[in-house]
C-alpha positions, 0 to 999 in steps of 0.5 A, a space after each residue: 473512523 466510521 468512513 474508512 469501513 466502507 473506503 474502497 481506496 486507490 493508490 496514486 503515484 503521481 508522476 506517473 498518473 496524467 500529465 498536463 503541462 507536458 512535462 513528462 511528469 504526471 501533476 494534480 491537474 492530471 488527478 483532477 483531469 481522471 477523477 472521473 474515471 476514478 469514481 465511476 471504479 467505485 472507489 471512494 478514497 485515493 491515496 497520493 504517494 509524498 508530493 512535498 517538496 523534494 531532490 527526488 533522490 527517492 522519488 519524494 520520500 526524500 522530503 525537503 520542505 513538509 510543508 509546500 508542495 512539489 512545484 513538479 505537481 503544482 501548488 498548493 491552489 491546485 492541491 486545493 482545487 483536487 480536494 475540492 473536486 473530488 470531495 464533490 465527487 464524495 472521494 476522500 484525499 489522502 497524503 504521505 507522511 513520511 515521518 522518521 526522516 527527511 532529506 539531506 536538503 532539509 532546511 532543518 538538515 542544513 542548519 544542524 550542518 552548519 554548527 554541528 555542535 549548536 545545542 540546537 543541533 537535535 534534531 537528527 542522530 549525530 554519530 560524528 559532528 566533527 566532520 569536515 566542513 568542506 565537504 560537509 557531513 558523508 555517509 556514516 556521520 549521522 543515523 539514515 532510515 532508508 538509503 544513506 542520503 535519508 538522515 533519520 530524525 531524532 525521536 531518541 533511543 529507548 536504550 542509551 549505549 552510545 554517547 551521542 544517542 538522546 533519550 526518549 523525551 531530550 529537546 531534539 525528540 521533544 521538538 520533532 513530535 511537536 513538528 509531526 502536529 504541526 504537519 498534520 494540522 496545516 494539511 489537515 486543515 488545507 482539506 486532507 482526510 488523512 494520512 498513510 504513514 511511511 515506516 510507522 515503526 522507525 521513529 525511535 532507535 533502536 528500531 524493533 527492539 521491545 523497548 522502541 517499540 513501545 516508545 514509538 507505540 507512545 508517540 502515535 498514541 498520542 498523536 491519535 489522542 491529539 487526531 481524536 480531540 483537534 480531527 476527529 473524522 482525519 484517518 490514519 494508515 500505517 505502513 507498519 505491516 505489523 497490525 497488532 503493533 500499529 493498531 494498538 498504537 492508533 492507527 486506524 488501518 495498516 498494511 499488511 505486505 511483505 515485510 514483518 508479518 508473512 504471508 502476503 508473499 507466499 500468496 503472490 510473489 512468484 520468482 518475477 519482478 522487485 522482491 522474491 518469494 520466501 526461500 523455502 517457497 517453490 510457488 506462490 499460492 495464486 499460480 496457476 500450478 497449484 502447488 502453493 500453499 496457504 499455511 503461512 498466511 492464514 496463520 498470519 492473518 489469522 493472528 493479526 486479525 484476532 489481535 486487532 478485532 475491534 480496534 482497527 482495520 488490516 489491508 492486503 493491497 492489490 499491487 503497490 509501488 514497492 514491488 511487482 505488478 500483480 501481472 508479473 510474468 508467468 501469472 496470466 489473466 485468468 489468475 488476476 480475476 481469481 486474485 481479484 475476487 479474493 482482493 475485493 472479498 478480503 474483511 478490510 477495505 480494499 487498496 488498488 494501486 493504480 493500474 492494477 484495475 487493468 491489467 498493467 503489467 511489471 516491465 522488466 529491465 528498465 533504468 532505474 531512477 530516483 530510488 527505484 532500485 532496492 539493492 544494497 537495502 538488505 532490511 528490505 531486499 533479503 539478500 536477493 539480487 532482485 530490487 528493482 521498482 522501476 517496472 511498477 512505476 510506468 505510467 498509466 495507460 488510458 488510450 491508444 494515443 502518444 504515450 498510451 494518452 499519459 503525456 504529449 510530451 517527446 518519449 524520451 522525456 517522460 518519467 518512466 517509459 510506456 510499456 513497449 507492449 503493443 498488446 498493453 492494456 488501456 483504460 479506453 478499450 477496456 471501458 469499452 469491453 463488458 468482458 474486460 478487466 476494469 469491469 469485472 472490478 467494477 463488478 465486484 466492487 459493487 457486490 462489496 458494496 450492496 452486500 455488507 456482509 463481504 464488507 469490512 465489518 463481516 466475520 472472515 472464517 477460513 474454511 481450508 484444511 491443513 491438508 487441502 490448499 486448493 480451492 481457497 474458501 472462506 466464510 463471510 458473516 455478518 448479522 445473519 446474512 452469510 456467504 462463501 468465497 471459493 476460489 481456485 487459482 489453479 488450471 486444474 479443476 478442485 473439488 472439496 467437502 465444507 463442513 458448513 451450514 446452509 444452503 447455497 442460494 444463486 452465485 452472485 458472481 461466479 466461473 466454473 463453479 457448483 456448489 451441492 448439499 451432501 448431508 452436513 458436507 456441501 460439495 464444492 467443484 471449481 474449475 481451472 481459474 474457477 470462483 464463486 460468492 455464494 449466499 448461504 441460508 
C-alpha cells in the first residue's frame, strides 16, 4: 500500500495516553484532546492497543465482544469522532486485531461452555468436554494462546494426532475465518485504515510447524485476496516477527522484535527492564561500552530484507508496550539520540511507541496488573526471572501538573502511577527546549521526509566489517541520491575506513563527526555518542 511507504506510525496504549472523564484511565476524547500534538511529531499514522470490549485480565488482548468498543475508552461515536479528526489532521487510524483467541467471557466461549458437546461447539479447541459443570471449563480443558484464561480459537490443525483435534477446513475453523472478514469489514468500514495483527503466526495448531505454517500463510492469503477486492487501500501489520513468513502470507508490514528472527535484542536489551538480552551476550550494541556487536543482526536483517524485497515492509520499533523503554537504565540521553538516528534512517517505516519521543523511562518495581507481568509464559520470557511490562506502561507525561497532566483524577486511582522521577521528562518543557529530545525527533523525522533517499524505498547496504563493529555505517540509495549513516554509540571516539564512492557533501544532521576522502577510502572519525547523515555525490 503506496500510504504505508511514507507512514511515520505511532503506537498508542490508550489507558495510558490522556485521560478526560477523570477516571484514571486514558479514552478516545484524550486521543482526539493530543492530536495535535501527535501531528505536529511528524507522524502520519497512530496505532491503538486492542479497545474492544474486554475483562482486561491482559489488558484488552483478552477481547470479549470484537465488535463494540470498550465502554473504559468511550463508544463507538467517539471512536468515529477520532477517526474523523484525525483524518482531518491527514493521520491514518489503526486498530488491534487479536485474531487466535479471545476471552473466556466471550459470548461465543460461553456458549461452547453451555453444551460442550453441541455439534456447534467448534469454535475453540476442546481437550476435555467433560468437565464440570459446576465449576465449568479450568485450565487444560481447552487449547490457550497466551496466558490460560485466552481460550485459542479453532483454526484447526495441519497434523491430526489427537482426537479431538479438527482439520484444517472442519465447520469450526471454516466459521471463524469467516468471522475474521466479517470483523475487519464493520471497522473497516466505521473509518479504520488498517490493522496490526496480535501473533500472526498462532492460528493454526500445531504452531510453527512446517505444515501450520503454511495453513496459517493460507488463511492470511486469503484475507488479503478479500482486503485487495473489498479494501484496497486497508493495511495490514503483523506481529509475526518473521518477515519472510508474514509478508509472504500478505501482510504489508511486520515487526521484527525479539522473538523468532534475532537481532533486535542484541542491539538494545541491556540486562534492565521486561526481557533480557540473548545469553551468550555481555552488552548490547547501543551501550555506551562499546562492547557490543552487530553480527547477529545484520545477518538477521539482512536475510529478512532480501526475502521480502519488493513484497512487503519490515519495522524495528522505537520501544513497545511489550518490553523495556529505550531508556532503561544504564542507557543515558546521549545513547537515545544515537539510537534514534538509527530508528528514523531504518529502510522501513518507523513505529514510536508513545513516550519514547521524550525520553520516558522504564520504571522499575511496579505492581503488575492486567497481564503485565510475563512470568510463567516461557514461549516469551526464555527462562529468565524478568517479565514484568508494567514499567512501559505508565502513563504519558505532558506537563508538570497533577499527574504530569495525564488525569485529574486522585493518584491512587490512575491506571499505572507516574513516574516518581522529579527529574521526568514531559511534553511542555521539552517543546519548549530547541535542544530537546522531541525536537531532535522532530528533526530527523523531517529529514526522513524531505530526503527519500533515507526513506522506505532506499537501498539499505551495511558498511560494517566482521572485524570492526564500532561505528555503525551503512549506505542509503535511491534513484542517484546516495547518503551515509554513521553512528557510534559508544563514549569512546571511533575511526574507520569506508570502501565507498563519493564525496561527502555538508552533514545534513550530525555530532562529532568528520568524514575525509583518502584515495578509494573515506576516513570517517566519530566522537563518543557521535553521528552523521552525510549526502554522497
Amino acid at each position: 500500500m503506496d500510504w504505508l511507504k511514507e507512514a511515520v506510525i505511532y503506537q498508542i496504549y490508550p489507558q495510558s495516553f490522556q485521560d478526560t472523564n477523570g477516571d484514571g484511565i486514558g479514552d478516545f476524547q484524550g486521543i482526539i484532546k493530543r492530536l495535535d500534538y501527535i501531528r505536529s511529531i511528524g507522524i502520519n499514522t497512530i496505532w491503538l492497543n486492542p479497545c474492544f470490549d474486554s475483562p482486561f485480565g491482559d489488558a484488552g488482548y483478552d477481547i470479549r465482544d470484537f465488535y463494540k468498543i470498550a465502554p473504559r475508552y468511550g463508544t463507538e461515536e467517539d471512536f468515529e469522532e477520532l477517526v474523523k479528526e484525525a483524518h482531518a489532521r491527514e493521520i491514518r487510524v489503526v486498530l488491534d486485531f487479536v485474531a487466535g483467541h479471545t476471552s473466556m467471557d466471550n459470548p461465543w466461549f460461553q456458549a461452547e461452555a453451555e453444551k460442550p458437546h453441541s455439534a456447534d461447539s467448534n469454535r475453540y479447541i476442546w481437550r476435555n468436554r467433560d468437565f464440570d459443570p459446576a465449576t465449568g471449563p479450568q485450565k487444560g480443558d481447552f487449547v490457550s494462546n497466551f496466558f490460560w484464561y485466552q481460550p485459542a480459537l479453532n483454526f484447526g490443525y495441519s497434523e491430526i494426532t489427537e482426537p479431538w483435534q479438527d482439520p484444517l477446513h472442519a465447520p469450526g475453523p471454516q466459521k471463524n475465518r469467516e468471522e475474521m472478514r466479517k470483523i475487519l469489514a464493520y471497522w473497516f468500514d466505521r473509518g479504520c485504515d488498517g490493522f496490526r495483527v496480535d501473533m500472526a503466526g498462532s492460528l493454526v495448531k500445531p504452531q510453527d510447524t512446517p505444515a501450520s505454517v503454511e495453513a496459517t500463510k493460507a488463511i492470511w492469503q486469503e484475507v488479503r485476496a478479500w482486503m485487495d477486492e473489498a479494501y484496497p487501500d486497508r493495511v495490514l501489520l503483523s506481529e509475526w516477527s518473521f518477515p519472510s513468513r508474514s509478508i509472504n502470507a500478505g501482510f504489508h508490514l511486520d515487526f521484527m522484535l525479539h522473538f523468532n528472527t534475532p537481532g533486535y535484542s542484541s542491539l538494545f536489551f541491556n540486562g534492565k527492564g521486561t526481557l533480557a538480552p540473548p545469553k551468550d551476550q555481555a552488552y548490547c550494541y547501543f551501550d555506551a561500552e562499546g562492547q557490543g556487536s552487530l553480527d547477529v543482526f545484520l545477518k538477521s536483517y539482512s536475510e529478512q530484507r532480501e526475502a521480502t524485497r519488493g513484497k512487503g515492509l519490515i519495522t524495528l520499533p522505537v520501544g513497545c508496550h511489550d518490553f523495556q523503554r529505550l531508556r532503561c537504565a544504564p542507557r543515558g540521553w546521549d545513547e537515545l539520540r544515537c539510537a534514534w538516528v538509527f530508528f528514523m534512517t531504518q529502510a522501513g517505516p518507523p513505529t514510536i511507541y508513545y513516550g519514547e519521543e521524550i525520553g520516558m523511562r522504564f520504571v522499575e518495581n511496579l505492581e503488575p496488573k492486567e497481564g503485565s507481568t510475563l512470568a510463567g509464559i516461557t514461549a516469551v520470557n526464555a527462562g529468565t526471572d524478568l517479565g514484568e511490562r508494567a514499567g512501559t506502561r505508565t502513563p504519558m507525561q505532558w506537563d508538570d501538573s497533577k499527574n504530569a497532566g495525564f488525569s485529574t483524577a486522585p493518584a491512587e486511582r490512575l491506571y499505572f502511577p507516574i513516574d516518581p522521577d522529579e527529574d521526568r521528562p514531559t511534553v511542555e518543557s521539552q517543546d519548549k527546549d530547541p535542544n530537546s529530545l522531541l525536537n531532535f525527533v522532530r528533526e530527523l523525522i523531517r529529514l526522513r521526509k524531505a530526503n527519500p533517499v533515507l526513506g522506505t524505498d532506499g537501498e539499505f547496504t551495511f558498511l560494517n566489517t566482521t572485524e570492526q563493529h564500532y561505528p555503525f555505517a551503512y549506505l542509503r540509495e535511491l534513484d542517484g541520491a546516495r547518503c551515509l549513516v554513521v553512528i557510534n554509540p559508544s563514549r569512546h571516539a571511533r575511526s574507520v575506513d569506508l570502501r565507498v564512492a563519493g564525496e561527502p557533501c555538508e552533514v545534513l544532521l550530525g555530532q562529532g563527526c568528520v568524514c575525509e576522502r583518502h584515495g578509494e577510502s573515506l576516513s570517517v572519525t566519530v566522537a563518543g555518542h557521535g553521528f552523521g547523515i552525510i549526502p554522497l555525490r
